[in-house]
Every structure is written in C-alpha cells, then in structure tokens.
N, C-alpha and C positions, 0 to 999 in steps of 0.2 A: 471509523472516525479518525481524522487527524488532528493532532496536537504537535505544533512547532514553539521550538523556544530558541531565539537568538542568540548566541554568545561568542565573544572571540572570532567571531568573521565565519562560523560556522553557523549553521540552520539544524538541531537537534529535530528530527519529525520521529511522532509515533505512531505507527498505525495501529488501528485496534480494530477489532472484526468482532460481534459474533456468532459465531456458528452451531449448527447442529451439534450432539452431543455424540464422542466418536471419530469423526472429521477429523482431519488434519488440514490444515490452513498454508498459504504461503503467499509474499508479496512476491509481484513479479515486476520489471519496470524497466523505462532507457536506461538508468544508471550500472542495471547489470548485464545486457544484452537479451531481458527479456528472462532470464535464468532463475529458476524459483528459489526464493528462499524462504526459510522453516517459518512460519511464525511459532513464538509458545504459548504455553496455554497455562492460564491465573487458573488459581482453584474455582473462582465463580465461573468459568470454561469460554472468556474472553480469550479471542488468542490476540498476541501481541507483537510488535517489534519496531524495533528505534533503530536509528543509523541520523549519522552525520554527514550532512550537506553542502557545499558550498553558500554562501548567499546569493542570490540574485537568479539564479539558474531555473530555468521549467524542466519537468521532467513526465511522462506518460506513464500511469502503471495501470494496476490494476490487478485482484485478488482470484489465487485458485484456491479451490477448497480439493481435498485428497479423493471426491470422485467426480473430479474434473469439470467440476460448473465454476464457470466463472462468473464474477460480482465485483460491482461499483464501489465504491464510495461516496455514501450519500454525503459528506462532508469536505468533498476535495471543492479545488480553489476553481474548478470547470470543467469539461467532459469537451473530447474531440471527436471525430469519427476515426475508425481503423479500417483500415483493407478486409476485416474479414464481415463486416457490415451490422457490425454494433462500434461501442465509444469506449475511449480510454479516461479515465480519471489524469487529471489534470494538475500536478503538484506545481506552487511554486516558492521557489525558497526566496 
C-alpha cells in the first residue's frame, strides 16, 4: 500500500507490504537503478519504508520478498509492462 503526503515541494511516499512471517522484504525502483532496499518490519510483521520524492515525477518499482518472488502494489497510481513480461507498479509523485 501507498501512502503520500506533500510538503515543502517534496512527495513523503510510504510503502507498506505484508508479507509472510520470516521473509525479508525490499523496494526496488527507477529512483535507485532497480537496487534493493531493506524494508522494516512493525511488530504486527508489516514491513515498511518511506523516502522523499520530488513532486511531479513517475517512477516504476516494485516489491521483492527475500526468497525472490516478486509482488505488485495493489495501491499504486497504475501498472505498466516490463521486458521481463509481467508489470511494474506505477508511482506518481
């Protein structure tokens, strides 16, 4: 799920997953060259992570879990196709 909040010409986005119990989570996306980063994990075993965005900007990501399956975002702003012949989750700020 995503949640965006506006401020100061920044786009605050929080991703939220969840996952299996166990798992390790990570967003993947254009903003980093595709480069996983950690999400964490709430005690109720939500995992989590926020970053600051420009406004205005699209961006493509999309979710690994730590035994390699990857997952959508039923909540992004729309789904495109990728080269490897599924879709990327669609962010816009």
């Amino acid at each position: 799920m995503l949640q965006k909040k506006s401020k100061g010409g920044r786009c605050w986005v929080t991703f939220t997953l969840k996952a299996s119990e166990g798992e390790e989570a990570f967003v993947v996306g254009e903003w980093n060259n595709w480069k996983p980063q950690k999400m964490r994990r709430k005690k109720d075993g939500t995992f989590w992570f926020a970053r600051a965005f420009p406004v205005g900007k699209t961006y493509r990501f999309r979710y690994l879990l730590g035994n390699g399956c990857w997952l959508n975002d039923e909540a992004a702003d729309g789904y495109c196709p990728n080269p490897f012949g599924s879709e990327d989750c669609v962010l816009q700020t």
